[in-house]
C-alpha positions in Angstrom: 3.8 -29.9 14.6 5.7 -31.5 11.4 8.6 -29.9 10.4 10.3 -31.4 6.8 13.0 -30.8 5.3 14.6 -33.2 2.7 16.8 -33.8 -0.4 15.8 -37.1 -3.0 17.1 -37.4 -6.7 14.0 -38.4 -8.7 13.8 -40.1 -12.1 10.6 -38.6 -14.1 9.2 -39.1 -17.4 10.6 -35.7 -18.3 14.2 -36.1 -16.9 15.8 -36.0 -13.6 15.0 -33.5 -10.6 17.1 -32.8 -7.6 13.8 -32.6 -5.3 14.0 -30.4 -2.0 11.3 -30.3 0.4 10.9 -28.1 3.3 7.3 -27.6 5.0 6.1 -27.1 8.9 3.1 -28.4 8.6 0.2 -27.4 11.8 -1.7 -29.7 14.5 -4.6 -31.3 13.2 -4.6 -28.8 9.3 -5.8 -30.4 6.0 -2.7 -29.9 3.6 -2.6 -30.2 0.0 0.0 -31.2 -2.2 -1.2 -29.9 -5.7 1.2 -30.3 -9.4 1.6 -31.6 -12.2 2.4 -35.1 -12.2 5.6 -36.1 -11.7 6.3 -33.3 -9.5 7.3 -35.3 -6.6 3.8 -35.4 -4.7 3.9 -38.9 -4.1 6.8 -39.5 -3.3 6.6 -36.8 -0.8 4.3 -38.8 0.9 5.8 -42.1 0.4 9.1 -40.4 2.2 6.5 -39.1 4.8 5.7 -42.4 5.5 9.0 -44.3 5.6 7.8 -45.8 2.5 10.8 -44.2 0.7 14.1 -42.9 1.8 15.2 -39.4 1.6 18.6 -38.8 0.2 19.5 -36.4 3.4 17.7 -34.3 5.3 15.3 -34.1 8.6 11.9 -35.5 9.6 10.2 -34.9 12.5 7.1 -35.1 14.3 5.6 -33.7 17.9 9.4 -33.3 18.6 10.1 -37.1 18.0 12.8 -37.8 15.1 11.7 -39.6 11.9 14.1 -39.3 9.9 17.2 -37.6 10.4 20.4 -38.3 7.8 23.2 -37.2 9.6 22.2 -39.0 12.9 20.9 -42.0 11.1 17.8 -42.6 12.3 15.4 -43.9 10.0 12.0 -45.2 11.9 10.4 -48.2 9.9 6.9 -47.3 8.6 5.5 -49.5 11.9 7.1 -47.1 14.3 5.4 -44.1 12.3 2.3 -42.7 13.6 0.7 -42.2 9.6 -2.4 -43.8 7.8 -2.3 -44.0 4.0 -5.0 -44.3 1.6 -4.1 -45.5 -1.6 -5.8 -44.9 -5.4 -6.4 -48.7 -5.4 -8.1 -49.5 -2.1 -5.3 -52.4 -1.2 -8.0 -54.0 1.0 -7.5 -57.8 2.5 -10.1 -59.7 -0.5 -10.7 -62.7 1.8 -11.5 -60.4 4.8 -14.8 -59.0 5.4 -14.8 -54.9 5.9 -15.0 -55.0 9.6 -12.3 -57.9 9.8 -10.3 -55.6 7.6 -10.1 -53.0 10.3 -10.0 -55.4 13.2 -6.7 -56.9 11.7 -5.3 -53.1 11.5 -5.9 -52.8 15.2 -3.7 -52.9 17.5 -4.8 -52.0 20.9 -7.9 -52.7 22.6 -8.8 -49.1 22.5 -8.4 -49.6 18.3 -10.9 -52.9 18.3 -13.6 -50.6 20.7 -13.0 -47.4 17.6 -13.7 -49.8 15.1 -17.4 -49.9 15.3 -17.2 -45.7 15.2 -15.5 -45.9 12.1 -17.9 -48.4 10.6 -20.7 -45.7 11.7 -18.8 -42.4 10.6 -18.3 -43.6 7.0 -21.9 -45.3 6.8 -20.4 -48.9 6.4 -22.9 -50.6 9.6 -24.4 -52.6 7.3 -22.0 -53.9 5.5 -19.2 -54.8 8.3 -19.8 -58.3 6.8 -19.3 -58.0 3.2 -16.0 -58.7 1.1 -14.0 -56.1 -1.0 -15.0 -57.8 -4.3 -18.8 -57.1 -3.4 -18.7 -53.7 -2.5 -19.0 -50.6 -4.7 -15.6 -48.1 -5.5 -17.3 -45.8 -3.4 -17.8 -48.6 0.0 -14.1 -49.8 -1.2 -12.6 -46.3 -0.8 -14.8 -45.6 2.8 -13.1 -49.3 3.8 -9.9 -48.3 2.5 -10.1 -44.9 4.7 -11.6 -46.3 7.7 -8.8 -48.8 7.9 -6.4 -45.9 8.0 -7.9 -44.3 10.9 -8.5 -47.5 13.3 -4.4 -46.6 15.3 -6.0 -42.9 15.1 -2.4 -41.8 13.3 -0.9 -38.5 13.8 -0.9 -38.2 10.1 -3.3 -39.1 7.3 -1.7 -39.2 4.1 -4.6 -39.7 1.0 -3.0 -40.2 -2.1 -5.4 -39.2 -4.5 -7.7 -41.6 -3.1 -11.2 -40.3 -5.3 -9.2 -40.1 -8.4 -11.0 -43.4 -9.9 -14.7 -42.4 -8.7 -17.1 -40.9 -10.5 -18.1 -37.2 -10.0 -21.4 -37.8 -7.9 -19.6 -40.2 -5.5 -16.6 -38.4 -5.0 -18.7 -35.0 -3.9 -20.0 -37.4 -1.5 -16.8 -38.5 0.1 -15.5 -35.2 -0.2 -17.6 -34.5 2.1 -17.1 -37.1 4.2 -14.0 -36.9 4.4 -14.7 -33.3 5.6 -16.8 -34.6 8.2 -14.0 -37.2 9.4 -11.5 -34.3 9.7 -13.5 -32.2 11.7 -14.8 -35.0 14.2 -11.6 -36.8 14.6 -8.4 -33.9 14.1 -6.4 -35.5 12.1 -3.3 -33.7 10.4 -4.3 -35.0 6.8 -2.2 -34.2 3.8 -4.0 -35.0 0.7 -2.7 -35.0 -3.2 -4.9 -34.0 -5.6 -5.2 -32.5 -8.8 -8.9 -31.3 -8.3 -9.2 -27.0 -7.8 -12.6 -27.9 -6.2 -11.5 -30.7 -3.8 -8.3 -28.6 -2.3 -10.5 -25.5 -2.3 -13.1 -27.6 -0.3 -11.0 -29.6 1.9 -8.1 -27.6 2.8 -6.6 -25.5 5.0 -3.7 -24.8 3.2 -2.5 -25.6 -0.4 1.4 -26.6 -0.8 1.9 -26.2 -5.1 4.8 -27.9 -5.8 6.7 -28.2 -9.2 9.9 -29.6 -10.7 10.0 -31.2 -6.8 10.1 -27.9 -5.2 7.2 -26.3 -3.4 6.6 -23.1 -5.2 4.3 -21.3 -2.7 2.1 -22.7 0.0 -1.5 -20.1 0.7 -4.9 -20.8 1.3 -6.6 -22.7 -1.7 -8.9 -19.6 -2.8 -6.0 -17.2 -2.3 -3.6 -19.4 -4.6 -6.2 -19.3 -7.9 -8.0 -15.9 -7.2 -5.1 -13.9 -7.0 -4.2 -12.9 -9.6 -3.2 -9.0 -11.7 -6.7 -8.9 -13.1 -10.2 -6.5 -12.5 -12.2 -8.3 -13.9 -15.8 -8.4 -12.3 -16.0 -12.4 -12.3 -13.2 -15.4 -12.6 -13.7 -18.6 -12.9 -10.6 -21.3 -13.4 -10.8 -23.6 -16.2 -9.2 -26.9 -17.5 -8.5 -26.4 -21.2 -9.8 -29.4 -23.1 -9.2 -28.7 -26.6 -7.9 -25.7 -28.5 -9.0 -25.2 -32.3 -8.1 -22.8 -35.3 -10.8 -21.0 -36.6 -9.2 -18.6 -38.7 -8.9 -15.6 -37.7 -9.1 -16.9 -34.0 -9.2 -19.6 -31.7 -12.0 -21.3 -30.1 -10.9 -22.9 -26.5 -12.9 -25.1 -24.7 -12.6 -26.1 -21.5 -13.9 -27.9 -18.5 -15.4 -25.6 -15.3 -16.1 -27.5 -12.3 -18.6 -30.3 -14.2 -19.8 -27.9 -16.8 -17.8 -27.5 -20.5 -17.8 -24.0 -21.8 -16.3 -22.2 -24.7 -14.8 -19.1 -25.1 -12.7 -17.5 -27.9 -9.0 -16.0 -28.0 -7.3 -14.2 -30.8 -3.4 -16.4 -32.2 -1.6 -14.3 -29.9 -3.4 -15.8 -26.6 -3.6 -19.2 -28.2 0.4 -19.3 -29.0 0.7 -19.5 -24.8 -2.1 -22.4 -24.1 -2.1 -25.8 -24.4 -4.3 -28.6 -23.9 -4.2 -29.4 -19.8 -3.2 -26.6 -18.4 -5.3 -24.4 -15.8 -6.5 -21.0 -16.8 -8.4 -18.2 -15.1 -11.5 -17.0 -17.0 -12.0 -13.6 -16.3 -15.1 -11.3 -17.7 -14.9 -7.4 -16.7 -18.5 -7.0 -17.9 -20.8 -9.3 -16.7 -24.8 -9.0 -17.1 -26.0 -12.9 -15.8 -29.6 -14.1 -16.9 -30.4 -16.8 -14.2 -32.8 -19.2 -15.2 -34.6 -21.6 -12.7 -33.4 -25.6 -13.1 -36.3 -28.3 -13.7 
């Protein structure tokens, strides 16, 4: 069991935020942190993993202190069960992938996991290959296998399939899926994908202004809402455009871009970016068969 609570001042492109964090987080869940940028994710994370101090406040893990302000203990990141996945891989270049893992090691029980890991993310045959060969996709498998070789407590993945492309990252989405289920680990992801946190996780923490606003299941956090409509979808809105007398919004749904239109009044309340619910109280589909 993780139990958080801390205070950090944080400097943001929009101004300054007094951040306060306070979570229990379960045995072996899959967490995500979901907001806006700038909303103190990362750095959530980063203080997590001793990356970052906390300006006061309590960490602490299985019973074990972390981090603990007016006792000041602080462990070093080394003395913190975590593995971190970062957006840009930050893999050893002269190393091949299996060396990459073998240097993270650090027990003889590690070196013996390694060839699992190399198996579980489908990286066998290429254990001998350098990062700068390898594919974002392989990188990011590397990147995450590396993580797991000490078998942490905690997995922190900081938006680690922002930079792939749609096709692979539903492939490591699920993999990463798989990994939880086989292996147990406590995993707290960031993300700003509805689908990924709906697929992945347990629970969903939605934080804002460095506050976390309300913490549900993912499905229960955009579903529930004061509406009857018949169907709901959520939406990204791409663009908004005048077409007098009303407004044609288009926006992105899962991988697909539809269009939908709204009278000025609706329109005064959107903007470009922001999530919406799509909700149709009548709703006759024509399914048509896919070639």
């Amino acid at each position: 069991m993780i139990f958080i609570n801390i205070t950090k001042h944080l400097d943001t492109a929009d101004g300054s935020i007094n951040a306060h964090f306070e979570l229990t987080i379960n045995d072996g869940e899959f967490l995500t942190l979901f907001g806006p940028s700038g909303a103190g994710k990362t750095t959530l994370l980063r203080m997590i993993a001793g990356l970052e101090q906390p300006d006061s406040g309590t960490i602490s893990v299985d019973e074990t202190i972390w981090f603990d302000s007016a006792k000041k203990i602080n462990l070093p990141p080394q003395k913190r069960s975590i593995g971190f996945v970062f957006q840009d891989y930050a893999l050893f270049p002269t190393m091949s992938v299996r060396e990459n893992l073998l240097f993270a090691a650090h027990s003889e029980s590690s070196i013996s996991f390694v060839n699992e890991l190399l198996e579980l993310t489908e990286l066998t045959h290429l254990r001998d290959r350098r990062p700068e060969t390898l594919s974002g996709g392989q990188k990011q498998r590397v990147a995450l296998a590396r993580a797991l070789v000490r078998k942490p407590k905690i997995l922190l993945l900081d938006e680690p399939l922002s930079a792939l492309d749609s096709a692979m990252r539903l492939k490591l989405q699920d993999e990463l899926g798989l990994i939880h289920t086989r292996l147990g680990i406590t995993t707290l992801l960031v993300s700003h994908d509805i689908a990924e946190t709906v697929k992945l996780s347990n629970r969903l923490a939605q934080i804002e202004s460095g506050k976390i606003v309300r913490i549900a299941k993912p499905l229960e956090l955009f579903t529930t809402h004061t509406l009857s409509g018949k169907l709901q979808f959520v939406g990204e809105i791409l663009s908004i455009e005048c077409d007098t007398p009303v407004y044609i919004i288009t926006l992105l749904v899962g991988q697909s871009v539809v269009k939908t239109v709204v009278s000025a009044h609706e329109a005064q309340s959107l903007k470009v970016g922001d999530k919406t619910i799509i909700a149709s109280k009548a709703f006759n589909p024509i399914l048509l068969p896919m070639s």
